[in-house]
ZAZAVEX-346284 format. One record per atom (N, C-alpha, C): x, y, z. Coordinates in steps of 0.2 Angstrom, whole numbers, plus 5000, padded with zeros to 4 digits. Atoms other than C-alpha are relative to their C-alpha. Layout:
XYZ ...
//
This chain:
500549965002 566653925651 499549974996 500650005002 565053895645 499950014992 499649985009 565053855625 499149994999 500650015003 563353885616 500250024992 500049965010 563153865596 499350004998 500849985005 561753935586 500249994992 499850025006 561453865571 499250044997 500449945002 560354015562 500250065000 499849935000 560854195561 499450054999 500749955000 558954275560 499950025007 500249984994 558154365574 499949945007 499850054997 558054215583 500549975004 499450004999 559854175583 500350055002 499649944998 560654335585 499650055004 500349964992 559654405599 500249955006 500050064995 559754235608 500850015001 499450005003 561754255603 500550055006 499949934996 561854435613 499950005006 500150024992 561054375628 500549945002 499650044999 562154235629 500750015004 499449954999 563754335627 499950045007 500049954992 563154465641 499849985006 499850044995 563054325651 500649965002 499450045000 564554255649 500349944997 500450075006 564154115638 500850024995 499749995006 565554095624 499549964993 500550025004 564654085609 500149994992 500050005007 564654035591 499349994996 500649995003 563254075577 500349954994 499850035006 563453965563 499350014995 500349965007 562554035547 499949994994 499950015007 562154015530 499750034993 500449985005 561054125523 500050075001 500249924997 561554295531 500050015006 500149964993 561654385548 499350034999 500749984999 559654435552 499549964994 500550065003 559054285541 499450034994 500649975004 557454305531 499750075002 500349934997 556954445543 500150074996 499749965002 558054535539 500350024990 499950045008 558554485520 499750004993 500550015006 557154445511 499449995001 500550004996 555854465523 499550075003 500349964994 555154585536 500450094997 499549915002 556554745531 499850004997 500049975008 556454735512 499150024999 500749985001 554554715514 499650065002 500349954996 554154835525 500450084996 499749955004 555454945515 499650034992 500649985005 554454945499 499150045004 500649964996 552954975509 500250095002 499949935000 553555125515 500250064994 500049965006 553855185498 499450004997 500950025001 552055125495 499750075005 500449954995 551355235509 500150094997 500149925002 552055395502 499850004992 500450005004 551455345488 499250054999 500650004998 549755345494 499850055003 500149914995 550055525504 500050044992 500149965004 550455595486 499450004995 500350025003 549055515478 499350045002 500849994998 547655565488 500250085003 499749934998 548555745492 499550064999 500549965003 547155825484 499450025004 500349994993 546055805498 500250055003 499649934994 547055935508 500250064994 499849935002 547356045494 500550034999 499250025003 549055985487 499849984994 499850055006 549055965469 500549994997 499550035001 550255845464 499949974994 500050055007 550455765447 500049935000 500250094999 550255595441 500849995002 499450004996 551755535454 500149914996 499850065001 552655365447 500749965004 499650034997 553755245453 500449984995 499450035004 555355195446 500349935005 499950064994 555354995454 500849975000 499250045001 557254955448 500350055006 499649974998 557755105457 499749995011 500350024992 556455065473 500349945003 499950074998 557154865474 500850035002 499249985000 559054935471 500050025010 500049994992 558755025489 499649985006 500150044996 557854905496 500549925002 499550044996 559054775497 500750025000 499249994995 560554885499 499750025007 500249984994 559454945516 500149915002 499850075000 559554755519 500449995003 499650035000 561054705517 500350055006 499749964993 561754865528 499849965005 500450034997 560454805540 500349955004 499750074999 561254625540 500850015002 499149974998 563054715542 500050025006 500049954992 562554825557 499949935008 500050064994 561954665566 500749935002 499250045000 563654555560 500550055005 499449944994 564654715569 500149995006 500050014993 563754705584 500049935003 499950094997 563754505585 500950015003 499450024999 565654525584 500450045005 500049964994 565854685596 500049965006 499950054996 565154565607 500249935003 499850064997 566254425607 499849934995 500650055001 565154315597 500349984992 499650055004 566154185585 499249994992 500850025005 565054195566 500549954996 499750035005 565354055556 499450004992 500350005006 564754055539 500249924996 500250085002 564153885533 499449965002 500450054998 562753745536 500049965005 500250044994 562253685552 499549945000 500350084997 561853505558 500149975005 499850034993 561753425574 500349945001 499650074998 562853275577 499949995007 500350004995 561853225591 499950075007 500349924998 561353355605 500350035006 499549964999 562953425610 500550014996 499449965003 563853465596 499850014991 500249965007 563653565578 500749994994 499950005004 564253505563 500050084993 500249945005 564653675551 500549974992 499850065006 564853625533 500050084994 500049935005 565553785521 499949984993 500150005008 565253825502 500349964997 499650075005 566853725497 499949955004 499950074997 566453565507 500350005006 499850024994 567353585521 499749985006 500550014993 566753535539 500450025005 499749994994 567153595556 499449995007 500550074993 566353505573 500050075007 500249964995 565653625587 499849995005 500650024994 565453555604 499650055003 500349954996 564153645614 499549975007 500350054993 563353615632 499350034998 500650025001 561853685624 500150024992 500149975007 561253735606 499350014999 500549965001 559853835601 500049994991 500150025007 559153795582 499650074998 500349935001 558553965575 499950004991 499949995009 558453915555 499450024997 500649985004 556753995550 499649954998 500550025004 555553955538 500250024993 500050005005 555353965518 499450024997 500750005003 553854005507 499949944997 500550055003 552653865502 500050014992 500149995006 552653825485 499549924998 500650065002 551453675475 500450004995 499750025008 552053585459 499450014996 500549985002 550553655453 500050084998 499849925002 551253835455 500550005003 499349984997 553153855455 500250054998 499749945000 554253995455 500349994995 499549995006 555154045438 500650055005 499949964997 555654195448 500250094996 500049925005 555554315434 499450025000 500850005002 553554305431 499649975006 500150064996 553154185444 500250015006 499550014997 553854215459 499750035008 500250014992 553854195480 500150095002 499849934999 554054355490 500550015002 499249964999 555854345492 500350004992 499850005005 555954345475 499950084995 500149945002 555154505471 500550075000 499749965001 556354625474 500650014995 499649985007 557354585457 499650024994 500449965002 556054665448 500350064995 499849955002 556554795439 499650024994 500549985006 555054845427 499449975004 500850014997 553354895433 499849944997 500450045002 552254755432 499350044996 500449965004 550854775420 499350005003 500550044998 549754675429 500049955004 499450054996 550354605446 499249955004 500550044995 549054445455 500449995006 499750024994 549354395472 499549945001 500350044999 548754245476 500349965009 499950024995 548354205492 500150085007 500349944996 547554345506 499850005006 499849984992 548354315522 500450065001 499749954999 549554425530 500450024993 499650005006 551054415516 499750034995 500349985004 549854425502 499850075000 500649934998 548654565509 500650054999 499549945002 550354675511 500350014995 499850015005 551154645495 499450044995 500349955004 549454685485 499950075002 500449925001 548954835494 500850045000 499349975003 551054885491 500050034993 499950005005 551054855475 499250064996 500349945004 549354935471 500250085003 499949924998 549855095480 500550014995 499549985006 551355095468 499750034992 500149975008 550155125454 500049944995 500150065003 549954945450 499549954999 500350064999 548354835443 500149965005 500050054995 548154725457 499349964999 500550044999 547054565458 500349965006 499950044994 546854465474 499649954999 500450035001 546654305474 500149955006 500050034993 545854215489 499649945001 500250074998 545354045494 499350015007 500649984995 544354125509 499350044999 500849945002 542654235509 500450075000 499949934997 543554385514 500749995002 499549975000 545354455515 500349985006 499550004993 546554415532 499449965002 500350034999 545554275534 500349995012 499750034993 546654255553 500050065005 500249934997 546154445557 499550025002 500549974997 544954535567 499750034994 500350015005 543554525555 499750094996 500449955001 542754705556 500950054999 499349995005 544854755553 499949984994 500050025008 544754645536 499650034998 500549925005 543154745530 500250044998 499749935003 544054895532 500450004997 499549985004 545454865523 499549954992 500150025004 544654745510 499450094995 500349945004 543354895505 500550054999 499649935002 544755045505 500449964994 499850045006 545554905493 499750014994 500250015005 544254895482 499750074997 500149905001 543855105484 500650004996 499249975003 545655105476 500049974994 499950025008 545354995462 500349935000 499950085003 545854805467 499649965000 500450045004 545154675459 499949945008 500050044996 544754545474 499549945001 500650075002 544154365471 499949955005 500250054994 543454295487 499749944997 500350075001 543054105489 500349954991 499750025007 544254085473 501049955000 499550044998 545353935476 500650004993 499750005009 546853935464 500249914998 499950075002 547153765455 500749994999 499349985002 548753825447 500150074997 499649955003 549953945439 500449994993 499550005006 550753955422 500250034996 499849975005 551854045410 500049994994 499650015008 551854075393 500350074997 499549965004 553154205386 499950055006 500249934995 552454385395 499549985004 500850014998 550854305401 499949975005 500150094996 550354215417 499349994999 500650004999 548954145420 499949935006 500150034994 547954085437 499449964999 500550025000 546853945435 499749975005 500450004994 545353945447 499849915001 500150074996 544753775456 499250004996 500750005004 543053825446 500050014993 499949985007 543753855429 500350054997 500149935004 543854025428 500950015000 499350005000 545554095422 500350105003 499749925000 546554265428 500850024997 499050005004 548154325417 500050075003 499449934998 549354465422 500749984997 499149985000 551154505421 500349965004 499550034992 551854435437 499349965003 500150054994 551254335449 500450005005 499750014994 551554335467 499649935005 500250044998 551454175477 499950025009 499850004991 550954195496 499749955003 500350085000 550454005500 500249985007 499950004993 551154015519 500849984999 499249995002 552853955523 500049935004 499850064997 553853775528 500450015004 499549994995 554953765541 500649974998 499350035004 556753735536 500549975006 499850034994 557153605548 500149914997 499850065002 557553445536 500849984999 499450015003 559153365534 500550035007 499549964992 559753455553 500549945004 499950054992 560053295563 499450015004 500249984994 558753355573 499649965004 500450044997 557753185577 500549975000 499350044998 559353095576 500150025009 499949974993 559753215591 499550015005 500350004994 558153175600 499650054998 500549945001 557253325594 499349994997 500750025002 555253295590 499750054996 500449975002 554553375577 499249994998 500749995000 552753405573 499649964993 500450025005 551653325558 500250044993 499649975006 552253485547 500550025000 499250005002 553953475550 500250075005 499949954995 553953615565 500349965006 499850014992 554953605580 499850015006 500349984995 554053575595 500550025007 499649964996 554653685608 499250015009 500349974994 553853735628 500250074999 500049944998 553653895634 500750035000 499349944999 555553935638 500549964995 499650015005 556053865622 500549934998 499650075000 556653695625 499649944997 500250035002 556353545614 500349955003 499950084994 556253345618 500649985000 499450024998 558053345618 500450035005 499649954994 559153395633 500450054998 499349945001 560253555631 499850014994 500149965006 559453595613 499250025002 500749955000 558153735612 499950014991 500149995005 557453805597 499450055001 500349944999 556653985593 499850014991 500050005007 555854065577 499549954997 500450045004 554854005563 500249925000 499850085001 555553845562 499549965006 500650044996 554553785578 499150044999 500949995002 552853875571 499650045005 500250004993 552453965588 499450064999 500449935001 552054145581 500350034994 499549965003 552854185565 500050074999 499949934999 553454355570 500850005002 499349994995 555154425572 500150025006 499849964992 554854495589 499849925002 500050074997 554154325593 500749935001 499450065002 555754215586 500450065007 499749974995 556754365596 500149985006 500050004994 556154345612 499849915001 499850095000 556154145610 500550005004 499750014999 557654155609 500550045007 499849984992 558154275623 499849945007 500150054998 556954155633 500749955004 499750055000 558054025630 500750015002 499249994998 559654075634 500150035009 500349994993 558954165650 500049945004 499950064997 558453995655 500649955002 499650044999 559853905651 500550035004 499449994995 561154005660 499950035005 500350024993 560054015675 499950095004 500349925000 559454235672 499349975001 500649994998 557854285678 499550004994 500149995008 556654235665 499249984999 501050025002 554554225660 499949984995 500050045006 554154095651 499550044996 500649975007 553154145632 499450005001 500749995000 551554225635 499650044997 500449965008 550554245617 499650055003 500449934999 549354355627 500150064997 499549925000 550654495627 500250004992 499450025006 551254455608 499650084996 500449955004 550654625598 500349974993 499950025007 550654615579 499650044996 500249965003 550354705564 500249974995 499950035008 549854685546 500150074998 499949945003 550754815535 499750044994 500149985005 549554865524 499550085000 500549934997 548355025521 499550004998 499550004992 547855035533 500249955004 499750044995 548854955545 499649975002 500150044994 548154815558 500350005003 499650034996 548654815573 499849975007 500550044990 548054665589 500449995003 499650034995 548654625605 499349965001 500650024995 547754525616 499649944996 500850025003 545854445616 499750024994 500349995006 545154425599 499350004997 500450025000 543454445593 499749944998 500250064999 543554285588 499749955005 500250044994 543554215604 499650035005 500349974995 542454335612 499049984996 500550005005 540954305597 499949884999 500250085001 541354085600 499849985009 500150034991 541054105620 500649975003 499650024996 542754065624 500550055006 499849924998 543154235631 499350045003 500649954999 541854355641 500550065002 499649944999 542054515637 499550084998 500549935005 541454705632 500250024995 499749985005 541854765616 500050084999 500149945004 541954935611 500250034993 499649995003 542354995594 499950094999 499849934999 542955185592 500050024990 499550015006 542855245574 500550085000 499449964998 544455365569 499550054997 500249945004 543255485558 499950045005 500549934996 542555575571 500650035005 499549954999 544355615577 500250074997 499749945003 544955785577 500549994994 499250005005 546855755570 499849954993 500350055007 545955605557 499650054996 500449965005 544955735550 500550054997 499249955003 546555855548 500449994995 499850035004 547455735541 499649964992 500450025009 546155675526 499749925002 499950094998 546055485538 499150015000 500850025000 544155435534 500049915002 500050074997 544555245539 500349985005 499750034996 544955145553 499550015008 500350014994 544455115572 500549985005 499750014995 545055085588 499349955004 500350054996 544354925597 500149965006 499650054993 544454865615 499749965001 500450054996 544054725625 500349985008 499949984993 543954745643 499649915005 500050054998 543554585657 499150055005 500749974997 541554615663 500150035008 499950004994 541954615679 500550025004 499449954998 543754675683 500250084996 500049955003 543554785671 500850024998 499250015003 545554745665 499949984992 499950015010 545954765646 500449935001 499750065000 546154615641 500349984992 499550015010 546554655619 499850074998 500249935003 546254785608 500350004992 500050005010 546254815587 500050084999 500049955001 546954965580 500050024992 500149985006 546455015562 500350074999 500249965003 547155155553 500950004998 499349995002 548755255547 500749985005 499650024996 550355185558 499749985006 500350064993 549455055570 500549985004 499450044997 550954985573 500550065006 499749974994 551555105584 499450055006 500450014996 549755145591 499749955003 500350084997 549554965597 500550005008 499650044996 551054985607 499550045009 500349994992 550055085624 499449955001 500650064997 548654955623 500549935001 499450074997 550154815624 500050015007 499849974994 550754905637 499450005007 500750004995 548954915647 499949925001 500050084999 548754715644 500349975003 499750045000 550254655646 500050025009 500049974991 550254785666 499549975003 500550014995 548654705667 499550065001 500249944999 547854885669 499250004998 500550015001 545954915669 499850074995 500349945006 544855025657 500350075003 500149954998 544755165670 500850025001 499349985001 546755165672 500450034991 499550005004 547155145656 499750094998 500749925003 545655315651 500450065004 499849954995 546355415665 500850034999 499249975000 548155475657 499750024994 500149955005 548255615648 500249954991 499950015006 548355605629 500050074996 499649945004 549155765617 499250004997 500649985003 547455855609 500350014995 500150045004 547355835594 500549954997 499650054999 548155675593 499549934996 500250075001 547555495586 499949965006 500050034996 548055415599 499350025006 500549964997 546655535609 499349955001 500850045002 545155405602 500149935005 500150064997 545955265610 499949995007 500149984992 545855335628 499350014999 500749984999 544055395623 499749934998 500350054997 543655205620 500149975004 500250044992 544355165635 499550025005 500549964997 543155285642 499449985001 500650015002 541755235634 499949935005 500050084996 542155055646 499950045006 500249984994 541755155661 499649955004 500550044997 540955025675 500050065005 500149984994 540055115688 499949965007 
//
């Protein structure tokens, strides 16, 4: 039989883990930090779980609009974190369940390559045990970035897997740093009913986002009362008693209560064996991977942040599916980011597939644009939605959707029929020509595929 070990247990590992098994593969995961890794742990779930208590926040807040009066609504954050990492931890059970349903050997301990057929696993007391494998797949994540200029205490100070021991509103929460991580976190926390300052080294908000997207959230931010310090590099971070304070690269200083670091993430790929076993990393310590997940070592793959490709859980996911498709010789399409959708969860959502106007505004891309705004929706005026847009881009000539940007309340599940048009390939006038539910949101996005009509 066919022996594969995975050394990681995040989406990466434990998707790649599933295909494996229901090929036939015998399979062992070896683990260290949890079944669903960061994703699921201290990542993606719990974040996303605060957020959603943020969003209703943000529906009782502005209730008034429609003619709801609701009192000043509060959050009790010990009781919000409490049920966001028992959601978690379930989360991380339902997925151990189904690993061992399926067959699939979990070991708990630290993984290391002993060259590039067999897994050294190393438990909490010291012990070792040796795993050959005809292949192995490396799925260990990533971590948050931190500076010796601004470390984590984890009380005051502290990364975004650190936030949910919390247990007392902040008085006054900074976030430094206004990419995706950060952007989500402040507009979380301010929807909770929390001062918020953002603080950004860029000009402007999601600096990796579709630009005329970051407007709209950065203005409905500062409609709502956050403080946001564009082109404000931080120098450091430091605590005195209750106090932090953020000092700027120009002098200036910002204090609050808390402090949130979002400084991007390292890849947790030191100390593996992994160039011992032939494995090539990259200048920041990423695993360089091809399209169907195979690194410069024979019979080892690698999925996930750890090689840098897309950090997204759907993306480690489908890495590692990839990769185990290939290896045990299933039907299998190499990694094609066109198709990658993605969503930043803030309010309002982001969500792109596809061509970006970046590259249609640097001439690497020819394209049409259209943007759609949601206000002049029916069901967006029903609902109280004064922000957001729907934006395509179509190919001049074939007239095939080639991306699309979807601003507003749950993008994330509005992005997926523009996936779905991209990824088919599908042209304006295909994708315009199927019914959509009246009064509906979704209604706008077919009305700007309309608007691409070629005669």
């Amino acid at each position: 039989m066919t022996r594969v070990v995975i050394v990681g247990g995040g989406p990466g590992g434990y998707e790649s883990a599933l295909v494996a098994a229901q090929l036939g593969a015998e399979v062992v995961v070896v683990d260290s930090d949890g079944i669903g890794g960061s994703a699921v742990l201290t990542d993606c779930v719990p974040s996303k779980t605060l957020i959603a208590t943020a969003e209703v926040m943000t529906d009782l807040t502005e209730a008034g609009e429609l003619g709801i009066v609701v009192e000043r609504p509060r959050v009790d954050l010990a009781k919000v974190n409490q049920r966001v990492k028992a959601l978690a931890l379930a989360q991380s059970s339902d997925i151990e369940l189904r690993l061992a349903r399926e067959g699939v050997t979990v070991v708990h301990g630290r993984g290391r390559l002993d060259g590039p057929s067999r897994v050294i696993a190393t438990a909490d007391d010291g012990t070792e045990s040796s795993y050959d494998a005809d292949a192995i797949l490396v799925a260990t994540g990533a971590a948050p970035r931190t500076l010796p200029s601004a470390q984590p205490d984890g009380e005051r100070i502290l990364t975004w897997e650190q936030v949910y021991d919390l247990d007392v509103v902040p008085e006054h929460m900074i976030v430094v740093g206004s990419g995706v991580t950060g952007a989500e976190f402040a507009s979380a926390y301010q929807a909770l009913g929390i001062p918020v300052t953002l603080v950004s080294s860029r000009e402007r908000v999601l600096p990796g986002e579709d630009q005329d997207a970051a407007q709209v959230l950065e203005d409905v931010a500062t409609r709502r009362g956050m403080t946001v310090l564009g082109q404000s590099r931080m120098q450091s971070v430091a605590r005195d008693g209750d106090v932090v304070t953020v000092t700027l690269a120009d002098g200036r200083e910002v204090t609050g209560s808390h402090c949130i670091l979002a400084l991007g993430s390292v890849p947790n790929t030191a100390d593996l064996g992994l160039e011992e076993a032939g494995v090539h990393l990259d200048d920041g310590g990423f695993i360089e991977v091809d399209k169907v997940s195979r690194t410069s070592a024979r019979g080892v793959y690698a999925a996930g942040d750890c090689t840098g490709v897309f950090m997204l859980a759907s993306v480690a996911a489908m890495q590692g599916r990839i990769a185990m498709w290939h290896f045990l010789g299933d039907a299998v399409q190499p990694l094609d980011l066109r198709d990658v959708c993605s969503n930043v969860f803030t309010s309002p959502e982001i969500a792109t597939v596809g061509v970006t106007q970046k590259q249609v505004d640097a001439g690497e891309v020819f394209a049409e644009v259209v943007l759609q705004p949601l206000a002049t929706n029916a069901r967006a005026k029903m609902q109280g939605i004064t922000d957001g847009f729907v934006k395509l881009f179509i190919s001049p000539g074939s007239g095939r959707l080639l991306g699309g940007v979807v601003v507003g309340p749950r993008a994330s599940e509005l992005i997926h029929p523009v996936t779905l048009a991209v990824t088919e390939r599908l042209t304006a006038d295909e994708f315009a020509n199927t019914f959509t539910v009246y009064p509906s949101i979704s209604g706008s996005i077919a009305e700007a595929a309309r608007r691409l009509h070629q005669t």
